[in-house]
C-alpha positions in Angstrom: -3.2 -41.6 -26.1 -6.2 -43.9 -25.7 -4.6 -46.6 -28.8 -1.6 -46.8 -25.8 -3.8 -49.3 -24.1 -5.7 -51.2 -26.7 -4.2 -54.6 -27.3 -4.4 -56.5 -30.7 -6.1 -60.0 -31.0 -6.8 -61.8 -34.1 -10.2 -62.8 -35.4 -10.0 -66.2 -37.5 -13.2 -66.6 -39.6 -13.6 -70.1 -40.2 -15.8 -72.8 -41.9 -17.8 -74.6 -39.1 -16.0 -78.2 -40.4 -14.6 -80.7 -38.3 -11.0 -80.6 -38.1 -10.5 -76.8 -38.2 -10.1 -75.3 -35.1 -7.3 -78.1 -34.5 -5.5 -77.3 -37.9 -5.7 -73.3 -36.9 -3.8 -74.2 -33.6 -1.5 -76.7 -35.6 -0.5 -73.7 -37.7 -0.3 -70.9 -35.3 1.6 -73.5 -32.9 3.9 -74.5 -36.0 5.1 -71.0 -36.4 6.1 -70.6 -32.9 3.3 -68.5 -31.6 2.3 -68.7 -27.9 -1.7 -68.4 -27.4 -3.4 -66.1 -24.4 -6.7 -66.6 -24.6 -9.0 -68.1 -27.1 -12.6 -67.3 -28.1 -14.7 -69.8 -29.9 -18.4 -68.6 -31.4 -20.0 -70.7 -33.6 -23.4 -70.1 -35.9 -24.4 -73.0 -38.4 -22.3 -72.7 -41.0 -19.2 -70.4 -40.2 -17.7 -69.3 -36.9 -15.7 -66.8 -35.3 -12.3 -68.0 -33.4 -10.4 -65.0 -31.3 -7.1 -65.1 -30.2 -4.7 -63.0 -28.2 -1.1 -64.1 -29.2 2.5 -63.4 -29.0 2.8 -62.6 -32.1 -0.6 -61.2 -34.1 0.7 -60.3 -37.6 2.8 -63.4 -37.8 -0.3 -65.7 -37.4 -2.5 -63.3 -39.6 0.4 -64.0 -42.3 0.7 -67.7 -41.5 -3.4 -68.4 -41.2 -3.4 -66.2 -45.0 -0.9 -69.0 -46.2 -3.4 -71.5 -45.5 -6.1 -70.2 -47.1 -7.6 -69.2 -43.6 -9.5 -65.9 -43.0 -7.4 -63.8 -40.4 -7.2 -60.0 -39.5 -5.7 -58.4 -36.4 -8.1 -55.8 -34.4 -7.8 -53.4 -31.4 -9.7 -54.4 -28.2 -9.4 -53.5 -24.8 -7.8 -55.7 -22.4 -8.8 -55.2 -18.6 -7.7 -56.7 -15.3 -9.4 -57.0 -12.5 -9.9 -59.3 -9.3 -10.5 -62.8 -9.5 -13.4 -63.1 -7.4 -17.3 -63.1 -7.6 -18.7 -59.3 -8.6 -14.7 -58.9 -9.9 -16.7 -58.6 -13.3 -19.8 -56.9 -12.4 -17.8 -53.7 -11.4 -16.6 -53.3 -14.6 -19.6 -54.2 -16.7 -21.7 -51.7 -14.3 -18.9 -49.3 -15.4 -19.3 -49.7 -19.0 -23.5 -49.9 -18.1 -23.6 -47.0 -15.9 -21.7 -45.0 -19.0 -23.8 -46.4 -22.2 -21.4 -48.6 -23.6 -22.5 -50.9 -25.7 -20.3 -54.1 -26.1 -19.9 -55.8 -29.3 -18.2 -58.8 -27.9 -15.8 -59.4 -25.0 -14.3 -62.9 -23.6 -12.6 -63.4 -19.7 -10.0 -65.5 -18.7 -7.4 -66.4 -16.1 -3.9 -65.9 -16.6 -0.5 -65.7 -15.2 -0.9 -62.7 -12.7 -1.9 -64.0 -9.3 -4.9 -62.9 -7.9 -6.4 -61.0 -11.2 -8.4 -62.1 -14.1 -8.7 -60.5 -17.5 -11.1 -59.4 -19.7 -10.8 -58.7 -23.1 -13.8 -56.2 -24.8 -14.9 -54.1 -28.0 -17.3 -51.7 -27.6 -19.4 -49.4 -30.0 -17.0 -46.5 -28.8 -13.1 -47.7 -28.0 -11.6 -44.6 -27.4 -14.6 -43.1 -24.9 -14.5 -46.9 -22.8 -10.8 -45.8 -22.4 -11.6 -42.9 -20.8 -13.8 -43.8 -18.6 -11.7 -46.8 -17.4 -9.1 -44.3 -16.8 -11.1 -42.0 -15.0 -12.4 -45.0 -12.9 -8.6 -46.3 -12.4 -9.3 -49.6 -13.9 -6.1 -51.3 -15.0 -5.9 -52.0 -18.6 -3.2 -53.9 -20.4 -0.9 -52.2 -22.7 -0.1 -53.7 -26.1 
């Protein structure tokens, strides 16, 4: 089942106000939660903050209690090498295949060697697919 390796992150739609982000960490840190990765875009007034946690419905449920704008989302979590064209192959993957990305964010983490990218695209369940049939190494949830 393609949902097998789609992880959940939580989108945080915030107020572009000084002070916000660091109360949004103060709360999800409050509440025990361990933060992944972190995703910060901004437009004038209002920005988007996403997060891959330890715990996604507990911080949707603690953010909600502070009158902050949460929901928890499937995306796709990918590994691969942590090197230069590591992240070409797989955007000439999802290229070579007409995916369209909506958004994605990389980062480094605690697996030697590998780096991981987290994406949605305009078709979730067909970019599973083809990252199986490719044997590119996704993260389970």
């Amino acid at each position: 089942m393609t949902s097998d390796f789609m992880i959940k992150q939580i989108s945080i739609f915030v107020e572009n106000k000084f002070g916000r982000l660091a109360k949004i960490i103060e709360v999800i840190g409050e509440a025990g939660i361990d933060i992944s990765a972190l995703s910060v875009a901004d437009a004038t007034e209002y920005g988007i903050i996403r997060m891959i946690v330890s715990d996604p419905e507990l911080a949707v449920s603690k953010l909600k209690e502070n009158g902050v704008i949460a929901r928890s989302s499937k995306a796709i979590g990918v590994m691969m090498d942590d090197r230069p064209s590591g992240l070409s192959k797989i955007l000439n993957i999802l290229t070579e295949n007409e995916i369209v990305i909506d958004y994605m964010y990389a980062f480094t983490g605690k697996i030697d060697g590998k780096a991981i990218m987290v994406v949605k695209t305009n078709d979730m369940d067909k970019t599973v697919e083809i990252f199986k049939q490719k044997n590119v190494e996704m993260l389970s949830e």
